[in-house]
C-alpha positions as CSV (number, residue, x, y, z in Angstrom):
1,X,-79.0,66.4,29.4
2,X,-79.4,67.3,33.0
3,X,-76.2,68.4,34.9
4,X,-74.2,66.2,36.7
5,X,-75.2,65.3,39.8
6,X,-73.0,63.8,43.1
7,X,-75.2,62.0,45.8
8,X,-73.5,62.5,49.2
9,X,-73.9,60.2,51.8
10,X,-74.5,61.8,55.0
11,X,-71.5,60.7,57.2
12,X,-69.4,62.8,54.4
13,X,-71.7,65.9,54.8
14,X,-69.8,68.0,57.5
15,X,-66.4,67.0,55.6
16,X,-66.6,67.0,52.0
17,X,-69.9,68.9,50.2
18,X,-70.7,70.6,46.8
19,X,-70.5,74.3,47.2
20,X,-70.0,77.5,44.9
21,X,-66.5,79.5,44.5
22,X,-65.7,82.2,42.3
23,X,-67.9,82.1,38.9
24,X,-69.5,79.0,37.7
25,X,-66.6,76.4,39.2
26,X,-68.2,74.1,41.7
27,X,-65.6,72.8,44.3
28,X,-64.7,70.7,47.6
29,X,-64.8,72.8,50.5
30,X,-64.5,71.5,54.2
31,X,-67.7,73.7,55.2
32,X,-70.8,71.9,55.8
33,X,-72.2,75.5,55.4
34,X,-71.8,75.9,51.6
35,X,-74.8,75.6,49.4
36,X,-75.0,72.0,47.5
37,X,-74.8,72.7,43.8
38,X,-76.7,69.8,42.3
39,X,-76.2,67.9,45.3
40,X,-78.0,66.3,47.8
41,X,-77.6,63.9,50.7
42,X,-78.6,60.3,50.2
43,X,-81.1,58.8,52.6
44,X,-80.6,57.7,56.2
45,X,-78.5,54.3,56.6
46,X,-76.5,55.1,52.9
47,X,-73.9,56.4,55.0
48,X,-71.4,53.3,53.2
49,X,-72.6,54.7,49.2
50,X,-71.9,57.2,46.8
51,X,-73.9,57.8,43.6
52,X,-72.8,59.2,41.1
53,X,-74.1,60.1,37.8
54,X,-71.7,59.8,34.9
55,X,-70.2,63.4,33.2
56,X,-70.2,63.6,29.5
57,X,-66.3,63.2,29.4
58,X,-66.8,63.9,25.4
59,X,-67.5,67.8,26.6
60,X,-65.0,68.3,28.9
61,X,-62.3,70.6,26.8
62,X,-58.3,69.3,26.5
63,X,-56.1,70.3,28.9
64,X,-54.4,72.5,26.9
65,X,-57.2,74.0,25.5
66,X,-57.2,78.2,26.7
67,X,-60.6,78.7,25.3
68,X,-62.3,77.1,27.7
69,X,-66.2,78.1,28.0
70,X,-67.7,78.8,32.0
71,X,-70.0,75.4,31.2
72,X,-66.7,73.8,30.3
73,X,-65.1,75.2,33.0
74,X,-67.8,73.9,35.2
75,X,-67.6,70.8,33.8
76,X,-63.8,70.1,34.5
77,X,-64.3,71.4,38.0
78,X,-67.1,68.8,39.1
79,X,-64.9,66.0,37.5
80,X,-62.0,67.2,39.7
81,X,-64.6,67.0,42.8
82,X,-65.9,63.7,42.0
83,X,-62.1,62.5,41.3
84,X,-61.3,64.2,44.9
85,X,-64.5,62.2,47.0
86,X,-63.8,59.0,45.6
87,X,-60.3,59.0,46.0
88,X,-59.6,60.7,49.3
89,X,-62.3,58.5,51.2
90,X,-61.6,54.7,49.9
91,X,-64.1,54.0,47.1
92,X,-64.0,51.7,44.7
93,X,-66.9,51.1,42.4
94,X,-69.3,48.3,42.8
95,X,-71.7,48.9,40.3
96,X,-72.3,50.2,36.8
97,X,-75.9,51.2,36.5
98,X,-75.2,52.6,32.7
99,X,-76.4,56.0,33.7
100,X,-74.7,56.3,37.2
101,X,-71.8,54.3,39.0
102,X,-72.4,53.3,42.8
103,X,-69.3,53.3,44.4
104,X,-68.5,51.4,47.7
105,X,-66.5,52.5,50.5
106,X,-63.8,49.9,52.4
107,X,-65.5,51.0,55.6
108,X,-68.5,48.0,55.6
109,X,-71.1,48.0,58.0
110,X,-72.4,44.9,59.0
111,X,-74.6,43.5,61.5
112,X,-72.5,40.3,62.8
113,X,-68.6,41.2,63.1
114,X,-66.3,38.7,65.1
115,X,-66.7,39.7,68.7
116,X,-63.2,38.7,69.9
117,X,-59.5,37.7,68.2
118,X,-60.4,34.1,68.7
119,X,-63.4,34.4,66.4
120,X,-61.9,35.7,63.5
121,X,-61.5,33.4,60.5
122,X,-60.0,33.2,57.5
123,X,-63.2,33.9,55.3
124,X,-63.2,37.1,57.6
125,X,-59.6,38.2,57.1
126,X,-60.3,37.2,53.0
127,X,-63.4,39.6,52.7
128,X,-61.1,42.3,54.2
129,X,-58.6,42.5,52.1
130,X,-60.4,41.7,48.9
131,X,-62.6,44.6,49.7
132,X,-59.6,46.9,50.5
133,X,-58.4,45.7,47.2
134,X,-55.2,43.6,48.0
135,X,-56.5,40.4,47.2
136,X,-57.4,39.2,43.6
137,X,-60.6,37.5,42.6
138,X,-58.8,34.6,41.7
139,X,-56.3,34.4,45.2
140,X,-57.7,32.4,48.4
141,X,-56.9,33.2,52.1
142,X,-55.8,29.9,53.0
143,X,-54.7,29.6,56.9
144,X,-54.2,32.4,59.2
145,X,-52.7,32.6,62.5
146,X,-53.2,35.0,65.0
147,X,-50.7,36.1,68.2
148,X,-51.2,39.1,70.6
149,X,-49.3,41.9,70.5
150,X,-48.1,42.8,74.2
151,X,-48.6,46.5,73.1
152,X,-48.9,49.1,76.0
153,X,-52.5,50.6,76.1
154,X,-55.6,50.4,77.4
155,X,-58.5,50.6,75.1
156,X,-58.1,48.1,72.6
157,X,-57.4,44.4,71.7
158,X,-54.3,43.8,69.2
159,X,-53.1,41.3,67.0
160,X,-50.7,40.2,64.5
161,X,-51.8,37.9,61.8
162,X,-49.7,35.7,59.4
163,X,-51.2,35.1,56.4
164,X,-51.3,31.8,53.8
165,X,-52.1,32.5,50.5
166,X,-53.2,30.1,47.4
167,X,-53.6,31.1,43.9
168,X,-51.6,34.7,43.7
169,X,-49.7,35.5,41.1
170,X,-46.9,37.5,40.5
171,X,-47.5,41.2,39.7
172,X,-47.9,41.3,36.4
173,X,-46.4,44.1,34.1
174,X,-48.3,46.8,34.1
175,X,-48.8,46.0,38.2
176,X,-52.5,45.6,38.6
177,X,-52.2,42.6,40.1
178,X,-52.1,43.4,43.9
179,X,-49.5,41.7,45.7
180,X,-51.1,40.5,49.4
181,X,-49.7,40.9,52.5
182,X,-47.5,38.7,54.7
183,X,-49.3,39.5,57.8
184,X,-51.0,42.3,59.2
185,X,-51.8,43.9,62.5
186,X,-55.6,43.2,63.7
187,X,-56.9,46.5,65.9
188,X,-60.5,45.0,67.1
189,X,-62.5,47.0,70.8
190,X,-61.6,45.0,73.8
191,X,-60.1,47.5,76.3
192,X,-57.2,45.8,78.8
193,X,-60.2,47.1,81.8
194,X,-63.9,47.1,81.9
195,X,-63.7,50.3,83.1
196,X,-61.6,51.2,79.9
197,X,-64.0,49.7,77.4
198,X,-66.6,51.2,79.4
199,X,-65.2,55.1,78.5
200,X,-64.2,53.8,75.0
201,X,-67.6,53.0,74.0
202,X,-69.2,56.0,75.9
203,X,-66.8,58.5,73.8
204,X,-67.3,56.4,70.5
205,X,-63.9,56.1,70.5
206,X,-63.9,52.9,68.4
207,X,-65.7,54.6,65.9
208,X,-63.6,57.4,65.7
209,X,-61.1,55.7,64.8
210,X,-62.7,54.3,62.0
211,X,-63.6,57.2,60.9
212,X,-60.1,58.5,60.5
213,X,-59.5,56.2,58.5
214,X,-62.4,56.7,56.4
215,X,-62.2,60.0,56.3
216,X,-58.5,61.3,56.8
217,X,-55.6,59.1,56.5
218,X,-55.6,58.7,52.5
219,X,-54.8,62.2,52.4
220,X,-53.4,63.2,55.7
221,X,-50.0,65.0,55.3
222,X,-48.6,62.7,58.3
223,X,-47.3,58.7,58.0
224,X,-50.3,56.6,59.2
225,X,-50.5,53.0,58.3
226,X,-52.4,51.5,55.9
227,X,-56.1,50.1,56.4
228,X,-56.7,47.5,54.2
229,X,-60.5,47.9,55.4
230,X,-62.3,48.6,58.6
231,X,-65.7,46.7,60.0
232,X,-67.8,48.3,62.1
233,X,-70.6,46.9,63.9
234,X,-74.0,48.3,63.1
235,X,-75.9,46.6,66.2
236,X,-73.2,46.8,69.1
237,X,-70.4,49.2,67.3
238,X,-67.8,47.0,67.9
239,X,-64.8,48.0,64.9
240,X,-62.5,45.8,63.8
241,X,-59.2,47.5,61.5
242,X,-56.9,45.7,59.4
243,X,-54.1,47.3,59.3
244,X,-50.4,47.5,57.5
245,X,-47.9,45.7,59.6
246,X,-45.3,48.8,60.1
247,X,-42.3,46.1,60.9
248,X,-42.3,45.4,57.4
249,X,-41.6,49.0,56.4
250,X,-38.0,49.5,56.0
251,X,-36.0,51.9,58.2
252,X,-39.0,52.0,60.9
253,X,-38.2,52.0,64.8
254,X,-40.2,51.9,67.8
255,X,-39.2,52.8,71.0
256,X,-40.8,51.6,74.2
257,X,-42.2,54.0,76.5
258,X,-40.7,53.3,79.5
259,X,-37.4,53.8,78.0
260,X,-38.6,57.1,76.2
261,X,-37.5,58.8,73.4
262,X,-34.3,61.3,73.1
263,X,-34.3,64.7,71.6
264,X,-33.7,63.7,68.3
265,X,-37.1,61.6,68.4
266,X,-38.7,64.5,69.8
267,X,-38.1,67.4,67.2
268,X,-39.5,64.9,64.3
269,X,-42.6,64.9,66.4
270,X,-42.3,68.1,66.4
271,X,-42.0,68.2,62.5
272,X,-44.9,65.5,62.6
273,X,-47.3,67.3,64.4
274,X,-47.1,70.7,63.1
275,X,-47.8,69.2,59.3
276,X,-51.1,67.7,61.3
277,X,-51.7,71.2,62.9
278,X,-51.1,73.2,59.6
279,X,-53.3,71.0,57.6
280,X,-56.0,71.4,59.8
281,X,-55.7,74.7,61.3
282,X,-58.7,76.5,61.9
283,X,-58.8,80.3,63.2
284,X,-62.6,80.3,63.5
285,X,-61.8,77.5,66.0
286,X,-64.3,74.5,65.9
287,X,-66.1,76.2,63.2
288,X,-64.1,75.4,60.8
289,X,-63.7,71.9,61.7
290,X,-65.9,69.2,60.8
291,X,-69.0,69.2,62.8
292,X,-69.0,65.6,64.1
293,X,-65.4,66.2,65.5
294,X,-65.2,66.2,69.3
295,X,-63.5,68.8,71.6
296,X,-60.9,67.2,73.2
297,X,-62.0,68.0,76.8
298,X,-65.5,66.5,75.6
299,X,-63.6,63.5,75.7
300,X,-63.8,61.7,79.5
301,X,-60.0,60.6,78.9
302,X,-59.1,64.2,77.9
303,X,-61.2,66.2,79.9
304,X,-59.5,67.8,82.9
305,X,-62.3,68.7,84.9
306,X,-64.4,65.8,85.8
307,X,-65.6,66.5,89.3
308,X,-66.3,63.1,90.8
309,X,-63.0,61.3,89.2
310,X,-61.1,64.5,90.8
311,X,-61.9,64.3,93.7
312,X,-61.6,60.5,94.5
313,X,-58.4,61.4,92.8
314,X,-56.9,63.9,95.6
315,X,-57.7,61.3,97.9
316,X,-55.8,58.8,96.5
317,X,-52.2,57.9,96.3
318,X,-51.1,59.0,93.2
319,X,-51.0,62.7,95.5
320,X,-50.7,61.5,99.1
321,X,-47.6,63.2,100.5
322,X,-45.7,59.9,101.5
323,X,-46.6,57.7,98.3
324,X,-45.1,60.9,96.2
325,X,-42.5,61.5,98.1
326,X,-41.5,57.3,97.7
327,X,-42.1,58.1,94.3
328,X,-39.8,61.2,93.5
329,X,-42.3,63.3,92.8
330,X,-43.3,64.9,96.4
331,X,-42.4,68.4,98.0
332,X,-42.5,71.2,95.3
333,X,-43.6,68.9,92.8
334,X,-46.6,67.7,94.2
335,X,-47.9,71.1,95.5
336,X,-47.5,72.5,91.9
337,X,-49.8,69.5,90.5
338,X,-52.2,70.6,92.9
339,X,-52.1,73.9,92.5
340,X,-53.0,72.5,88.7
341,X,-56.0,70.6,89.9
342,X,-57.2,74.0,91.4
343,X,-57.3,75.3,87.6
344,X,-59.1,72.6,86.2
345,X,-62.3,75.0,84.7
346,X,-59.4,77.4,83.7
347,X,-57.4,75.0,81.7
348,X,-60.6,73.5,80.3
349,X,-61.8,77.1,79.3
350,X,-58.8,78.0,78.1
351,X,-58.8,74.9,75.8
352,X,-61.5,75.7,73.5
353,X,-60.6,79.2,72.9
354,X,-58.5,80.6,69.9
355,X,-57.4,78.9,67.0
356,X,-57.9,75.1,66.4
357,X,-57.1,72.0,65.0
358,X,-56.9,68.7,64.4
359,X,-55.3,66.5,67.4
360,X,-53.9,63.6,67.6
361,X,-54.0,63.6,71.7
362,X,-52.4,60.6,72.5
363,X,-49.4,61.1,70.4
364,X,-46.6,59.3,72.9
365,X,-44.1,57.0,71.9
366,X,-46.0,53.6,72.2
367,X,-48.5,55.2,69.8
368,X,-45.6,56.3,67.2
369,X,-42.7,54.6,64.7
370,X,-39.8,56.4,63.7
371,X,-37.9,56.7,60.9
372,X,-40.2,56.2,57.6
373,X,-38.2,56.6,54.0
374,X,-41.3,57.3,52.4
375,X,-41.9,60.7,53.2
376,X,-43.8,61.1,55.9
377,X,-42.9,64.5,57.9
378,X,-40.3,63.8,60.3
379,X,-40.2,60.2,59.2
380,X,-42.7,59.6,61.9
381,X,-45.8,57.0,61.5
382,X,-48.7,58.1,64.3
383,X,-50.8,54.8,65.4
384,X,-53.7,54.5,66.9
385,X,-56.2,57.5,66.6
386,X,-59.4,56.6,68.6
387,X,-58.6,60.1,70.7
388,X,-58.4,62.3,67.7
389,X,-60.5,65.6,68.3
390,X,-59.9,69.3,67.8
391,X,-58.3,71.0,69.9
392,X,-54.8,73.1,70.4
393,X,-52.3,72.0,68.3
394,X,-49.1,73.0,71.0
395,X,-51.0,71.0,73.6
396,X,-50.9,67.5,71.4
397,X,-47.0,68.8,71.5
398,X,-46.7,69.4,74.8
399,X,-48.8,65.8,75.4
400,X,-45.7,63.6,73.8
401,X,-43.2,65.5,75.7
402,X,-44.4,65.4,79.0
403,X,-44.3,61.6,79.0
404,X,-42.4,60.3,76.5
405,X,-39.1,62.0,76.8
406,X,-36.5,61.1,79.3
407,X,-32.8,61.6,78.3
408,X,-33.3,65.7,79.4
409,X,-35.3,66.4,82.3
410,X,-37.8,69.4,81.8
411,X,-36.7,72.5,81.6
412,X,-36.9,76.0,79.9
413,X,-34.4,75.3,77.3
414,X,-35.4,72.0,76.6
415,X,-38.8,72.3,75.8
416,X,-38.2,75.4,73.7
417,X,-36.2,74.0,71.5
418,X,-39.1,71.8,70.9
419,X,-41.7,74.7,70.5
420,X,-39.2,76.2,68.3
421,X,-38.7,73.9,65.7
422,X,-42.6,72.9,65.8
423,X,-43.5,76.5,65.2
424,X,-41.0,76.7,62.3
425,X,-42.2,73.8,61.0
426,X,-46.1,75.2,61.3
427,X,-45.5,78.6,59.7
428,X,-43.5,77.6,57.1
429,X,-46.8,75.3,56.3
430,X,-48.8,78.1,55.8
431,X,-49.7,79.3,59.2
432,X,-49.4,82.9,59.7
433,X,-46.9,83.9,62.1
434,X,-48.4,87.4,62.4
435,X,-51.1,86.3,63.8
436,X,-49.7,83.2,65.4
437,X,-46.3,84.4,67.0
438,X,-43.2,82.0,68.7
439,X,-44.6,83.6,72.5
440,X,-48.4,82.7,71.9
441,X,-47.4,78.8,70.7
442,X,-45.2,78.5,73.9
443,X,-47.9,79.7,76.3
444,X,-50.3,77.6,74.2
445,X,-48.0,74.5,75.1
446,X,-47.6,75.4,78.8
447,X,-51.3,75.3,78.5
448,X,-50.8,71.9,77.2
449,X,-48.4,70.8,79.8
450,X,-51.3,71.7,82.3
451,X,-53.8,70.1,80.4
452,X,-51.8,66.9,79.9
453,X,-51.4,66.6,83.7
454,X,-54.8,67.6,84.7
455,X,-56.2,64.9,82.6
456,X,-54.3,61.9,83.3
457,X,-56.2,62.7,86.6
458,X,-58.5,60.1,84.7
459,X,-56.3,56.8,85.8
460,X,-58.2,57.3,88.9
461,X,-61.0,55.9,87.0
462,X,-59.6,52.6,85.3
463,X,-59.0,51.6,88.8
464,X,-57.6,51.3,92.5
465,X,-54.6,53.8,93.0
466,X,-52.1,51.7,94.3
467,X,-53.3,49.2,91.4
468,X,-52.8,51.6,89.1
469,X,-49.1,52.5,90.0
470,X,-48.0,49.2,89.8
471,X,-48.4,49.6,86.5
472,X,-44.9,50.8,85.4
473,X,-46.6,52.3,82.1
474,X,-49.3,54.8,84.1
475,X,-46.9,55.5,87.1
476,X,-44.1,57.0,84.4
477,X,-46.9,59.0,82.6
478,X,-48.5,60.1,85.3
479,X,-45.4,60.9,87.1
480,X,-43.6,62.3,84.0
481,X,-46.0,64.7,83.5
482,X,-46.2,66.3,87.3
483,X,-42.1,67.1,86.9
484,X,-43.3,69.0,83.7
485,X,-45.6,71.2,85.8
486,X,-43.1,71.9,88.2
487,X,-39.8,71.8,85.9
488,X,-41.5,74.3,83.8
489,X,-43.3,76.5,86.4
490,X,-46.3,76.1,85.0
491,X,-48.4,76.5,88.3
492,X,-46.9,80.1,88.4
493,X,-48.6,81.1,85.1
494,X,-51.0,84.4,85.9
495,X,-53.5,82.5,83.3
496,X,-54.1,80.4,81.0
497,X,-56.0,82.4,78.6
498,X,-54.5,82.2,75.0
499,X,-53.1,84.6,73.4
């Protein structure tokens, strides 16, 4: 009998491969540079399929069993890995083949996806959640109704959908009937700006964000909502998520922006972030990190040294002396910022050295729900993950607290309290302290209060200045973040090399 064999697709390659460990056991590894053990990629345009070919389950030894041969050993080991794929990236099997299973992911990719809210139907929102598995054969989608969600962003098009059912049952006993969902929340691309669906689809940020969900949030040690299934658009790559509604989770909270959120709110994004950070965290910086993740500053949104959107930016009103000074953010403040926009290579520089990590680098309060009772760290769900990249874990800290907070204003003490208990939080994950002390994570996230300034630099670019700070959303992040700079003397650092 030949050995087993697991066909990857390639869109799982630089996450999840075959490779050796000690002896004859054959593993998961995050290292696209391990050696496939009776692996291999399937072809080009597979990228939604796994194969793979059944184990003799007769051979594999009990549990209990201490005598265990290295074949059986072996044996045990690749059922683990193929237990680990299929379950921590969404498949379900789709076809038995008698001497292999195919097995489908929830992610489809198809050529014609509804192109806007108003095209969306109920065979549409039917597929979805019979493919994600919440919907019985024998249940029918039978009306839908859609409203928009007057959520603060820029990038995409949301919805809330109430949901008619006919034919489901009531679980049954052994609860394999799914029960369906009220309503959900429908994330499809549509930025608020042509200018912001412009950048979205030149960063691949809707894709991105299907890919977290494809390839992180069933296993991601942070709340996320739950993706009943994901479209993407082979032709155009327009994405369209169905997602949990998180007002039907008990205990959640949101708080608004614009009002910010209080100290409390703040250390359990601390707590939040640094379970992110520590399940991510790479001291070979990006090379330990998936290969098809971006660097944050690669991003246009997060990069803080774009040469043509800076300088139409210091010649606009969101640093002319009298608009800042109208504004509450001119004298010392101001010059601090642009002492800041002076550093820009720095900061950027400074960014990709060190140790990495996962980010979620949009982590403020419109993108977040407190107070899960299901476990999730710090009771904090994170939304909407088009950003995510790697980059320096502090610095998605220091991101949220620059301009999201607003019952403190910024200061010393303040904002090390913060560091402190998201450092605690991070070693006590498995982070080395040694190597990563309390005085390298706060420079890292006065790095971060730099880098959060410098690149919301980038509003200059989703329109007119004075447009822009109408908006009462980008004046208070924008503004927020320059009396971080100067509350926390940031300008006055020596450099912004990492420790």
């Amino acid at each position: 009998m030949p050995p087993p064999t697991i066909l990857l697709p390639r869109a799982l390659s630089d996450h999840i491969v075959l490779g050796r460990t000690d002896g004859d056991d054959v593993s998961a590894t995050s290292s696209s540079q391990q050696e496939h053990h009776h692996g291999e990629e399937l072809e080009a345009g597979s990228s939604e399929i796994i194969c793979i070919h059944l184990l003799d389950n007769h051979s594999l030894p009990d549990e209990e069993d201490q005598q265990q041969s290295p074949e059986s050993r072996r044996r045990r080991s690749m059922k683990d890995v193929v237990s680990f794929v299929i379950n921590a990236n969404r498949f379900v099997p789709s076809r038995d083949d008698g001497d292999r299973v195919v097995y489908s992911r929830t992610l489809s990719s198809m050529p014609n996806i509804p192109q806007a809210m108003n095209d969306i139907d109920v065979s549409f929102i039917e597929k979805g959640l019979k493919l994600g598995g919440a919907l019985s054969d024998g249940a029918r989608v039978s009306a839908i109704d859609i409203k928009p969600l007057s959520l603060n962003g820029f990038l995409s098009d949301v919805g809330r959908c109430h949901i008619t059912y006919e034919g489901v049952v009531d679980n049954d006993e052994d609860g394999t009937t799914p029960t369906p969902p009220a309503r959900l929340v429908i994330k499809l691309a549509g930025a608020q700006s042509e200018a912001g669906e412009e950048i979205a689809r030149e960063n691949n940020l809707y894709h991105m964000e299907a890919e977290f969900f494809r390839k992180f949030a069933e296993y991601a040690s942070v709340g996320t909502p739950h993706c009943y299934a994901a479209f993407e658009d082979s032709k155009f790559g327009n994405v369209i998520l169905l997602l949990e509604d998180l007002q039907d989770r008990d205990g959640l909270y949101f708080v608004n922006q614009l009002e910010g959120i209080r100290r409390k709110e703040m250390m359990d994004m601390a707590v939040s972030l640094s379970a992110l950070h520590a399940q991510h965290w790479s001291w070979e910086g990006a090379a330990g990190l998936p290969a098809w993740l971006p660097h944050c500053t690669d991003i246009t949104i997060r990069n803080p040294c774009n040469p043509a959107h800076m300088e139409k930016y210091l010649s606009s009103a969101f640093v002319d002396e009298a608009h800042c000074a109208s504004r509450g953010v001119g004298g010392e403040v101001r010059k601090a910022c642009l002492q800041i926009t002076e550093r820009a290579d720095e900061i950027r520089e400074a960014m990709k050295r060190g140790a990495l990590t996962l980010c979620h680098n949009d982590a403020r309060s419109d993108n977040v729900f407190f107070g899960d009772r299901s476990g999730a760290p710090g009771g904090v769900v994170l939304l909407d993950w088009q950003i995510m990249s790697t980059g320096v874990g502090a610095a998605d800290l220091a991101f949220v607290a620059s301009n999201s907070v607003t019952d403190e204003p910024p200061s010393e003490a303040r904002d090390k309290a913060y560091v402190k208990a998201y450092w605690e939080s991070l070693t006590s994950r498995g982070v080395d302290s040694d190597r990563y002390s309390f005085d390298a994570c706060w420079h890292d996230y006065l790095l971060g209060i730099a880098w959060t300034y410098a690149c919301l630099t980038v509003f200059i670019e989703f329109g007119e200045a004075e447009q822009m700070l109408e908006d009462p959303l980008c004046r208070a992040m924008h503004d927020r973040s320059m009396l971080a700079v100067e509350g926390l003397r940031v300008h006055e650092l020596e450099t912004f090399e990492r420790h």
